[in-house]
N, C-alpha and C positions, 0 to 999 in steps of 0.2 A: 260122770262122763255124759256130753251130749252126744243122742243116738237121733237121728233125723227119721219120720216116717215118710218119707220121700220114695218113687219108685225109680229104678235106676236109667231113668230117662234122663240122661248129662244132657247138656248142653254146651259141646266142645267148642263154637266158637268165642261163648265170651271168658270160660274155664281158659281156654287159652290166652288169650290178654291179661287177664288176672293172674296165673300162675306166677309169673315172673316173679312180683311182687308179694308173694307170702311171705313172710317174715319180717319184712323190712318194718320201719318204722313208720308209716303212712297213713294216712288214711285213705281209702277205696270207697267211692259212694257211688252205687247200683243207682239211677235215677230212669224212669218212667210210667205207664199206665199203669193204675191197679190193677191188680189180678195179670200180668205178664210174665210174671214167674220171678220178680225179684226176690223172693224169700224163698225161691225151691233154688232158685242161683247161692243164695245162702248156707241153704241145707247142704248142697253140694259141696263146697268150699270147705265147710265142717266136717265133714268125712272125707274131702281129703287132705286135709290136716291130721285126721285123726288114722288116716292111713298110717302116713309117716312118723307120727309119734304119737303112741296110744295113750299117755300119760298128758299131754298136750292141756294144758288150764283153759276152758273153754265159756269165755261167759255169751248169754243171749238175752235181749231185751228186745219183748216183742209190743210195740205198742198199741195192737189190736187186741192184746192178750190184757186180761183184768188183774190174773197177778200181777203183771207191772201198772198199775194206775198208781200208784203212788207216787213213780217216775215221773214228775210233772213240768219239772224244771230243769235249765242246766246246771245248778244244785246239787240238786236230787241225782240226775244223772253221774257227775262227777264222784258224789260222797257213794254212789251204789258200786262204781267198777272199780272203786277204791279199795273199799271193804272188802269184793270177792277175788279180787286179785292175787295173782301168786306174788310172794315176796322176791322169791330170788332165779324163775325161770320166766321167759315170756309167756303173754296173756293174748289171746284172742279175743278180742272182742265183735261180737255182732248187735249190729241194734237197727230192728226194723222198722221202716215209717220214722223215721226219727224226725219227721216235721211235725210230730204232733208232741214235743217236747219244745217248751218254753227257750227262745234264748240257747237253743241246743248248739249251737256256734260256739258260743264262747268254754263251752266244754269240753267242744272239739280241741279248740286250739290248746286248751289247758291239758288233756291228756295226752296228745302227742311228743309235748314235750318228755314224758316218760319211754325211756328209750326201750322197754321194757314190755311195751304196747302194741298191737298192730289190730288197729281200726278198719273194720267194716260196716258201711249205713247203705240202708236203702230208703229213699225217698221219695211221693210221689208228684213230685212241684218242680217242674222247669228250672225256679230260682232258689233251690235247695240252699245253694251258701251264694251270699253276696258278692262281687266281685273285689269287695275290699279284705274279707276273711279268705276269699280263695288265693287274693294275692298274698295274702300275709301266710299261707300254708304254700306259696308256691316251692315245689319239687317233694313235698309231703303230700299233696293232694292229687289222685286220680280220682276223675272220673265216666264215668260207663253209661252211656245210655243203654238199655234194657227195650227190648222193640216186642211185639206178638211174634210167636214162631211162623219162621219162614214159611215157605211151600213145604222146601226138602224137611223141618223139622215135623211140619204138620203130619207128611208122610209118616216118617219113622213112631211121630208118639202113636196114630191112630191105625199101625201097621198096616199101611194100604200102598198098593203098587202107584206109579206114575200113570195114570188113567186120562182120559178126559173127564171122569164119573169123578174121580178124586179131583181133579181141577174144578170143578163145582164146588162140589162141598166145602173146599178150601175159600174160593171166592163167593160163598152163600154166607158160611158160618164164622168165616175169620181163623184165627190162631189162637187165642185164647188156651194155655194150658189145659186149664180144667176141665174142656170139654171131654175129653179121655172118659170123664169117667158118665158122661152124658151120650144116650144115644144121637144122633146126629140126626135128628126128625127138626120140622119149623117149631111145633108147639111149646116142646122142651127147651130145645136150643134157645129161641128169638127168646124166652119168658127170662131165661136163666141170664143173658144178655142183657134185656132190658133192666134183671135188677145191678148186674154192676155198672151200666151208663146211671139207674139215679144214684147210688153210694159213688161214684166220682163225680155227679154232678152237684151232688147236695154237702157233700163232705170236702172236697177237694174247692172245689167253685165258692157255693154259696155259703156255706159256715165259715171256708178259708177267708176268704174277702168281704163276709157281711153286705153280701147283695140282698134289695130285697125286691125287684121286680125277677120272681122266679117265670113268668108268665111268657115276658119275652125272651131270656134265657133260653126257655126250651122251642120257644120261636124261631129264634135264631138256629139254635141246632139243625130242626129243622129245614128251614133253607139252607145250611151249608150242605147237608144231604142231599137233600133236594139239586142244588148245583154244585157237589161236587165236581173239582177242575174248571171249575168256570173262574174266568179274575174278575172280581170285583173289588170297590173301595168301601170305606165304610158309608161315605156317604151315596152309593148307588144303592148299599144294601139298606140305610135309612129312608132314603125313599121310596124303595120299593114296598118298606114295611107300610111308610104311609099311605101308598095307593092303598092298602091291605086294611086301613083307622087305629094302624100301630105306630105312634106318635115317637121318635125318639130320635137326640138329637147323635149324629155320627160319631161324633166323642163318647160319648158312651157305648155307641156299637164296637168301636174301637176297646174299648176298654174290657167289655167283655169278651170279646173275640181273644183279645191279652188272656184273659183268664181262662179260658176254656185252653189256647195253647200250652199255659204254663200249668194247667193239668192233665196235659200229652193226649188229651180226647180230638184233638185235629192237630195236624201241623199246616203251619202257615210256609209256604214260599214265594219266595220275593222275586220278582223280574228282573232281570239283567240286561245291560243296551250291550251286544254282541260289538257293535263297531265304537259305541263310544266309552266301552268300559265301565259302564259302572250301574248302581243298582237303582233303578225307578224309587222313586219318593213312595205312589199311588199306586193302588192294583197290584194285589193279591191273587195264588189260588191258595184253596185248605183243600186240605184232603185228611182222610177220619185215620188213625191211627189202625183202630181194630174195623177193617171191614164186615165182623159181623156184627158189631153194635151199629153201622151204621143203617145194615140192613133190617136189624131187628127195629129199628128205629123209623125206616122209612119204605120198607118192603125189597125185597131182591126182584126189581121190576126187569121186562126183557130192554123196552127203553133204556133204560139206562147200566146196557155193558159195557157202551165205550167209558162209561165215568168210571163203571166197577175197574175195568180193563187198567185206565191209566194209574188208580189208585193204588192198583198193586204193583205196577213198574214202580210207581214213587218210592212205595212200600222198599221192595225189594231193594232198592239205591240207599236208602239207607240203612237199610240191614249190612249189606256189601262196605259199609263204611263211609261212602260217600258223600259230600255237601250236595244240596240239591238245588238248583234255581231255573225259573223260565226263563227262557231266550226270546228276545227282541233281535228283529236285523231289520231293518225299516217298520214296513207293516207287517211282516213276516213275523209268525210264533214258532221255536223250537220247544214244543212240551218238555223237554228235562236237558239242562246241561249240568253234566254231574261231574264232581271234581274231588280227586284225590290224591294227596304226594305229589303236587304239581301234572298230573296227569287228566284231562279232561275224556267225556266223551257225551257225544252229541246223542239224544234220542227224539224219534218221531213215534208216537203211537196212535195205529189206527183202527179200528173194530175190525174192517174187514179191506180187501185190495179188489173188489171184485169189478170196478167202476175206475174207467181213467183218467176221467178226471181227480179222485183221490188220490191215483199214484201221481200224478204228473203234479200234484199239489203237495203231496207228503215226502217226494223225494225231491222237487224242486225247491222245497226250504232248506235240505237240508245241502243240498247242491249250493248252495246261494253262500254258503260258510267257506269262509277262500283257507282257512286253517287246513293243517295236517292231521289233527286230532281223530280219530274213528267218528265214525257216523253208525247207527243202526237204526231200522223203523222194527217197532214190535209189535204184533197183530195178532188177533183170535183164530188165523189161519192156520191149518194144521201144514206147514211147512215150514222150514230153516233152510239156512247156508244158503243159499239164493245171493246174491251183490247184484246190483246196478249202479256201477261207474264207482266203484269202493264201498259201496252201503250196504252194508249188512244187514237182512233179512232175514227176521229170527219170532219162532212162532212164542204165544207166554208161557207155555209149558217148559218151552228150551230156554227160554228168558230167564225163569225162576228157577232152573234147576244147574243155571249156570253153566250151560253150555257154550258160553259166549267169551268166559275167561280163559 
């Protein structure tokens, strides 16, 4: 029987989308940043399985773990959940990191057809299954993105009240599960961060893709820290490199910026023309996945809270479920139009309202939107529920702890 050392910190939002599907015939593949807790989402899942039925055939394949090195292929893979398999009741299987399994696709496809099977993978690469295996599994195939814990989780794991003292800490250190068992001081914290940015950046990035100008790699990091929420193309961030006597041509900025997304250390959002529908070619924002590698990376400066600020609204919209993209409406920017189940809503976020020109510029964009859709600006102000002409006026404490739904 697998017994998990895990401590009884669930995590009921994504426990609940996966529930449905225990048993079934499918496969469930957990996909995001190292270290975000896709293998304690695992642990979970396994107990409670083993809730329900204590006899339950349980196999695990961890591919960080050395007993499984042997696991190399999807081969290997296949002839191993074969072998441990129950004959005549169903088999759970889990299998961690499975991108670091040869060909592990066509393994996939090969055990599900065992009705007798019910697949779960965690993986840490954007493009975990291709879009021609994912078609070929389609109505067998979920999958989950895995985000850092929210505000409200950060709260509960590190049992601390809704503060502004805890909204620090949160927007200093990040989400990162494991910090629990790290005191929450810069030296410990930022050391412990900086070594899982290089183990994603050297293992997911550069081994995954056989890069080998590591130099500008972490250049690049870098500046996207550095302007985070700023939109750029590749080719303004290649010539900036060169004022800099960092030579490289935009194709390739492009190219690694792909990889650094497709190993969830930034996510890219794309522009949207609000009036003419559709998505800009050019110009980019990223924003860092885990706010405290970005900080452990590039300092938690006071300059830059409005970047920290909007980072976490991003944050937060995708944790809530939502597509994310910037709004264009002439010259006018709307930082987040977020969309769900045909449901949109509009966000302005501003560090502070203390200056009228900000207001009359942050709610004048978003006034400029002739739709019936909500509108909100969300600001470092310790205030909520405020409107101006239907726009909702919501402070980030109230933002993140979902006071708004």
């Amino acid at each position: 029987m697998f017994v998990s050392n895990t401590e009884t910190l669930a995590r009921p939002l994504y426990l609940k989308r996966v529930e449905p599907f225990i048993g079934k015939n499918s496969i469930k593949v957990f996909t995001g940043q190292r270290r975000v807790g896709k293998s304690y989402l695992l642990f979970q899942l396994i107990e409670l399985i083993q809730q329900k039925d204590a006899n339950a055939t349980i196999i695990y394949i961890n591919k960080e773990d050395l007993a499984f090195a042997a696991i190399k292929t999807a081969e290997d893979l296949n002839s191993y959940v074969l072998q441990h398999k129950s004959e005549t009741e169903k088999t759970y299987v889990f299998i961690d990191e499975i991108q670091d399994i040869e060909n592990f696709e066509t393994a996939l496809r090969s055990l599900v057809l065992d009705k007798n099977l019910d697949l779960y993978c965690t993986g840490s690469n954007a493009n975990l299954l291709s879009g021609d295996i994912a078609g070929h599994l389609s109505g067998r195939f979920i999958e989950m993105n895995v985000y850092s814990l929210s505000y409200e989780e950060f709260l509960v794991f590190h049992q601390l009240e809704d503060t502004p003292q805890s909204l620090d800490k949160y927007l200093k250190f990040g989400g990162l599960p494991y910090l629990i068992h790290l005191p929450l001081e810069d030296e410990i914290a930022f050391e412990y961060l900086k070594n899982i940015y290089s183990t994603i950046l050297f293992r997911d990035v550069v081994n995954r893709f056989g890069l080998r100008n590591t130099v500008f790699l972490e250049q690049l990091v870098a500046f996207l820290a550095s302007n985070t929420g700023s939109i750029f193309s590749a080719k303004k961030i290649s010539d900036f490199l060169k004022s800099q006597k960092v030579n490289i041509a935009p194709n390739q900025v492009q190219l690694y910026i792909q990889h650094l997304v497709s190993a969830f250390l930034i996510h890219q959002v794309k522009r949207y023309d609000i009036m003419g529908k559709r998505l800009f070619e050019v110009g980019e924002k990223y924003y860092f996945e885990n706010l405290g590698i970005r900080n452990a990376l590039w300092g938690y400066r006071t300059e830059d809270r409005g970047k920290i600020l909007e980072n976490a609204v991003h944050n937060h919209l995708l944790v809530s479920g939502y597509s994310v993209e910037v709004g264009m409406l002439d010259n006018n920017e709307i930082d987040f139009i977020a969309q769900k189940q045909g449901e949109k809503l509009y966000i302005q976020v501003a560090l502070t309202l203390n200056e009228e020109k900000t207001i009359e510029r942050e709610f004048g964009n978003l006034q400029k939107i002739k739709d019936n859709y909500p509108k909100m600006l969300v600001t470092m102000d310790e205030f909520s529920g405020n409107t101006y002409e239907g726009i909702i006026t919501m402070d980030l404490r109230s933002f993140l702890t979902n006071k708004w739904k």
